[in-house]
C-alpha positions as MATLAB code, in Angstrom:
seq = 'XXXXXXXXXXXXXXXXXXXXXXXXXXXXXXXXXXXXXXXXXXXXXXXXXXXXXXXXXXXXXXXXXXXXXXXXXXXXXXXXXXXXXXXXXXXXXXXXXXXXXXXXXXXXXXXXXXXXXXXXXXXXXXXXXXXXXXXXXXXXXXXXXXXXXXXXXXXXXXXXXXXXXXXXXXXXXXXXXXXXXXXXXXXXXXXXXXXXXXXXXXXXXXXXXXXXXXXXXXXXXXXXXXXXXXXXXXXXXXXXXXXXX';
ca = [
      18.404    6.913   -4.732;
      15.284    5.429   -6.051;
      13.399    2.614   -3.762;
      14.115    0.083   -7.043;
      17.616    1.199   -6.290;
      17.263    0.451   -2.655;
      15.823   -2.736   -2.873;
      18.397   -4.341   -5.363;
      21.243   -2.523   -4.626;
      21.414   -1.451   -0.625;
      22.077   -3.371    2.718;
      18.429   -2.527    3.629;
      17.599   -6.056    2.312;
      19.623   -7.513    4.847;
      17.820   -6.153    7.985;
      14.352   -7.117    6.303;
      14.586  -10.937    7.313;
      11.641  -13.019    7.181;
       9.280  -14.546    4.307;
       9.969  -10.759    2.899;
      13.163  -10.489    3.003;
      13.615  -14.285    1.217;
      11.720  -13.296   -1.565;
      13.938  -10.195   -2.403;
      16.763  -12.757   -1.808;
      15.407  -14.977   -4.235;
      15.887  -12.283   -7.035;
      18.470   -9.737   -5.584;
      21.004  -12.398   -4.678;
      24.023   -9.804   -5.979;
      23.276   -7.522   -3.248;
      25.263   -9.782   -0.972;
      28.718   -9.085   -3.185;
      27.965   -5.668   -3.440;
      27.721   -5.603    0.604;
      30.463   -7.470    0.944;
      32.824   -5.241   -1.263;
      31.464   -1.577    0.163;
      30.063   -0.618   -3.433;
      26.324   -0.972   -2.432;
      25.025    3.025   -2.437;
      24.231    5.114    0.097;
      20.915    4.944    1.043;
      19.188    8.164    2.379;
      15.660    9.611    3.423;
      13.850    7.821    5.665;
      14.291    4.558    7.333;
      15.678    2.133    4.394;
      14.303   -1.131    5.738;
      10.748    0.212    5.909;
      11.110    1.455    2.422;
      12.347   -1.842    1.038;
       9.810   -3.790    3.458;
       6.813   -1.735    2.031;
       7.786   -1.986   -1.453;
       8.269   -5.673   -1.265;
       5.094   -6.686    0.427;
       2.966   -4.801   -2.045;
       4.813   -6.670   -4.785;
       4.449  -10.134   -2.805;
       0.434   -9.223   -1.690;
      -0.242   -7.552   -5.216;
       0.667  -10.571   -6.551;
      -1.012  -12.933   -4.489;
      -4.228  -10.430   -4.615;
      -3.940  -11.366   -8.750;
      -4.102  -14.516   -8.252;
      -7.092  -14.856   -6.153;
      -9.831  -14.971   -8.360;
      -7.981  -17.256  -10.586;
      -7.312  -15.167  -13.794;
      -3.933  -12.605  -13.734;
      -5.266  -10.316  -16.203;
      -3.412   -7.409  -18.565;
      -5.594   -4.800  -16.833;
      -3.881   -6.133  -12.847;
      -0.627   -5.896  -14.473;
      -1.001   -2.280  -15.396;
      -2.284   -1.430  -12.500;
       0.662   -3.187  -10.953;
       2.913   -0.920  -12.775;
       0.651    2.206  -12.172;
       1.409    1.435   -8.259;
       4.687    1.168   -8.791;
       6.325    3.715  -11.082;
       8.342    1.440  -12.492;
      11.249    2.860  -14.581;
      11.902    1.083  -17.738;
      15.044   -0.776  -16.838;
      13.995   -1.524  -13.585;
      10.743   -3.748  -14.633;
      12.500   -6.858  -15.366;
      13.275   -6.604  -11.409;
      10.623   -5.863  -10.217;
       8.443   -8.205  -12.607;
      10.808  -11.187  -11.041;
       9.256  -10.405   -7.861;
       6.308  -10.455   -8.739;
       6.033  -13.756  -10.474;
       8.301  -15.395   -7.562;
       5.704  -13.980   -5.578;
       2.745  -15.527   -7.447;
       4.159  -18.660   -8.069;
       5.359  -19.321   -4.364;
       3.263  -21.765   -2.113;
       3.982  -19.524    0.864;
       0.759  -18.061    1.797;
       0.252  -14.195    1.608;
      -0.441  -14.170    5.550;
       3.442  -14.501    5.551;
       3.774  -11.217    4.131;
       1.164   -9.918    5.511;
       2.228  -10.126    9.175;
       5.547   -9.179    8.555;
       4.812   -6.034    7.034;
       2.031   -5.575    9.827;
       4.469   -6.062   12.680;
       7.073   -3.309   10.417;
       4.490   -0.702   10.469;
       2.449   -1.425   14.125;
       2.904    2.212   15.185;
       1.873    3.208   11.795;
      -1.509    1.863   11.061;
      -1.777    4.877    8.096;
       0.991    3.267    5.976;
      -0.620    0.226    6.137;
      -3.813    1.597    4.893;
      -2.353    3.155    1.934;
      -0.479   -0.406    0.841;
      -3.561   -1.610    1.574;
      -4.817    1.243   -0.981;
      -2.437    0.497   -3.630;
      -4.398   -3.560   -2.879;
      -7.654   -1.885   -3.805;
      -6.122   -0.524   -7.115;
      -4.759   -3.746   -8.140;
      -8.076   -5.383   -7.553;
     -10.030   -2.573   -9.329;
      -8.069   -3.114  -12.659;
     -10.190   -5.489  -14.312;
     -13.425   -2.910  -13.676;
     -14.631   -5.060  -10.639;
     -13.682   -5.947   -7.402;
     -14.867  -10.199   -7.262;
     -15.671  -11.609   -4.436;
     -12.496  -13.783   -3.688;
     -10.389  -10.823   -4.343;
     -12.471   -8.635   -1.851;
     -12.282  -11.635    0.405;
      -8.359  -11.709    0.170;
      -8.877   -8.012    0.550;
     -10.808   -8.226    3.797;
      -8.393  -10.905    5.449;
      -5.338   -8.699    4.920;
      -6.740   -6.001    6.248;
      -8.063   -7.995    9.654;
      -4.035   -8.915    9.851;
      -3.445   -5.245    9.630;
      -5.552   -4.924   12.793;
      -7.870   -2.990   11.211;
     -11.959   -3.654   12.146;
     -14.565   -4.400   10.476;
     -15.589   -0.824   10.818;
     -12.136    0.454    9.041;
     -12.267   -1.951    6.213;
     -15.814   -0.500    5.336;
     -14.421    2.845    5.030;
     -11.372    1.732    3.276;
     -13.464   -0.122    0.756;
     -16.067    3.332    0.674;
     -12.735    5.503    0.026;
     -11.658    2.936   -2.946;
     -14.793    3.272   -4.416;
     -14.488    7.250   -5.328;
     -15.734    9.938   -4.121;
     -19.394   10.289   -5.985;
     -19.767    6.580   -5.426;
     -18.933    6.604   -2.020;
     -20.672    8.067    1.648;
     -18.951   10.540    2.483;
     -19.702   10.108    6.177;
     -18.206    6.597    5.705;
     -15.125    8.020    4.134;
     -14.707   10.194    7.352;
     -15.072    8.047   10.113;
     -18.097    9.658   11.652;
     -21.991    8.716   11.739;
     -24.867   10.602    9.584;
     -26.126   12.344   13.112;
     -22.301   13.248   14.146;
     -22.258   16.763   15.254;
     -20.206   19.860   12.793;
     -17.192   20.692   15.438;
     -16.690   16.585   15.711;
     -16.603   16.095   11.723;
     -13.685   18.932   10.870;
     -11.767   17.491   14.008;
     -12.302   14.131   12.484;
     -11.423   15.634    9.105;
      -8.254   17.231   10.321;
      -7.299   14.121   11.350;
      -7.441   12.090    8.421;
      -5.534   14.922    6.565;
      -2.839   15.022    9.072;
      -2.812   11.578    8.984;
      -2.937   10.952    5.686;
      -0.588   13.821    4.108;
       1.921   12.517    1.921;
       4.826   13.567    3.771;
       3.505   12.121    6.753;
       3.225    8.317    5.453;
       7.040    9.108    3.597;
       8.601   10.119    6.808;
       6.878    7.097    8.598;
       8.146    4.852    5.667;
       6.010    4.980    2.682;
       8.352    5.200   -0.068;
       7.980    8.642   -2.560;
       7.365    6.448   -5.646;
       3.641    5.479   -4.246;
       3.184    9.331   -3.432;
      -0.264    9.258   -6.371;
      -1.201    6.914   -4.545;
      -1.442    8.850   -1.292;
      -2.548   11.676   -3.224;
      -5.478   10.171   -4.375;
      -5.910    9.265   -0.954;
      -6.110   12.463    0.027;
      -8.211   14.076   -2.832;
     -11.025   11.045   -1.628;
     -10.738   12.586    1.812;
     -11.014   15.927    1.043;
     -13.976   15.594   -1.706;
     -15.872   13.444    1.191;
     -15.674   16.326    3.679;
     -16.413   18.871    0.999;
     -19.803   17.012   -0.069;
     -20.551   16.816    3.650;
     -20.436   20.286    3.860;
     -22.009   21.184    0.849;
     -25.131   19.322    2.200;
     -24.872   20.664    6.199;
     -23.731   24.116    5.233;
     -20.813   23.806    6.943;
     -18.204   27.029    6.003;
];
């Protein structure tokens, strides 16, 4: 069963409570007959409420992240849909969401510590939502300074440092653009042995099937994957330069 599938059709949205879980309420409102009567599907692979909690706070932030310089542009709404992997007759959905989302007054610290509470033990989903952020902002070819701003406070209510965000903005920027010593965690004097642990790390961290088992849905896998390829072209460049085999 898809996550679209998930978040209009299955009970999940019932355990997801909170400023999240009224949103999906506000456009999924036939879930509750389809609950009631035993029809809603079964829902499988991985814990369903994380799924549905993830998907619906990058909807909710990604549209509160377009609105932050001002402007919602074409380019943020395909990148929107890029994140997603949208099917076809799912968009309507999802684009309800969204614009609920936009147009609310709630603020997006709402969402923001609700999905950071979800995912407390998992501090690697919540860098790749805060990854699919970065894309979303990126759209328009530049990051502005309110977005990055918006950026920046999400990821403080992540419980993320100062430190982390600097890497997670270095990663966003792509690999030639970025340091690669920045992208792995570690300092320009950092010894060899300390860098592949610290790579290792990030891999294992980072590996797609990691973040799904801890409750990244599959349909943001790219995402991740990009994610990964970042990580992996960093440590390859640092190499390169040390003469590292």
């Amino acid at each position: 069963m898809s996550i679209w599938g998930k978040v209009l059709g299955g009970a999940a949205g019932f355990a997801l409570g909170g400023p999240l879980g009224a949103l999906l309420g506000g456009v999924a409102g036939h879930i509750y007959d389809s609950h009631r009567s035993g029809s809603a599907a079964e829902v499988t692979g991985g814990d369903p409420t994380k799924q549905v909690g993830f998907t619906i706070a990058v909807i909710a932030l990604g549209a509160k992240l377009a609105k932050a310089d001002g402007v919602v542009t074409p380019d943020e709404i395909k990148a929107f849909r890029r994140v997603f992997k949208v099917a076809p007759e799912e968009t309507q959905n999802v684009a309800k969401v969204f614009n609920l989302a936009r147009k609310s007054t709630d603020g997006y610290e709402l969402y923001a510590k609700q999905v950071a509470g979800m995912f407390r033990e998992n501090p690697a989903v919540l860098e790749e939502l805060l990854n699919c952020l970065f894309l979303i902002a990126k759209a328009d070819g530049s990051v502005h300074d309110e977005e990055l701003n918006y950026l920046r406070n999400v990821s403080a209510i992540f419980g993320f440092t100062d430190t982390d965000f600097a890497r997670i903005r270095e990663e966003n920027m792509g690999p030639d653009a970025a340091d690669p010593y920045t992208v792995l965690g570690v300092e320009h004097d950092t010894e060899d042995t300390v860098i592949k642990a610290a790579y290792r790390k990030l891999v294992r961290e980072n590996h797609p099937d990691t973040l799904i088992a801890q409750g990244m849905p599959e349909e943001f896998v790219e995402v991740a994957n990009e994610k990964l390829a970042t990580i992996n072209a960093a440590y390859d460049k640092v190499c390169a330069a040390r003469g590292i085999k």
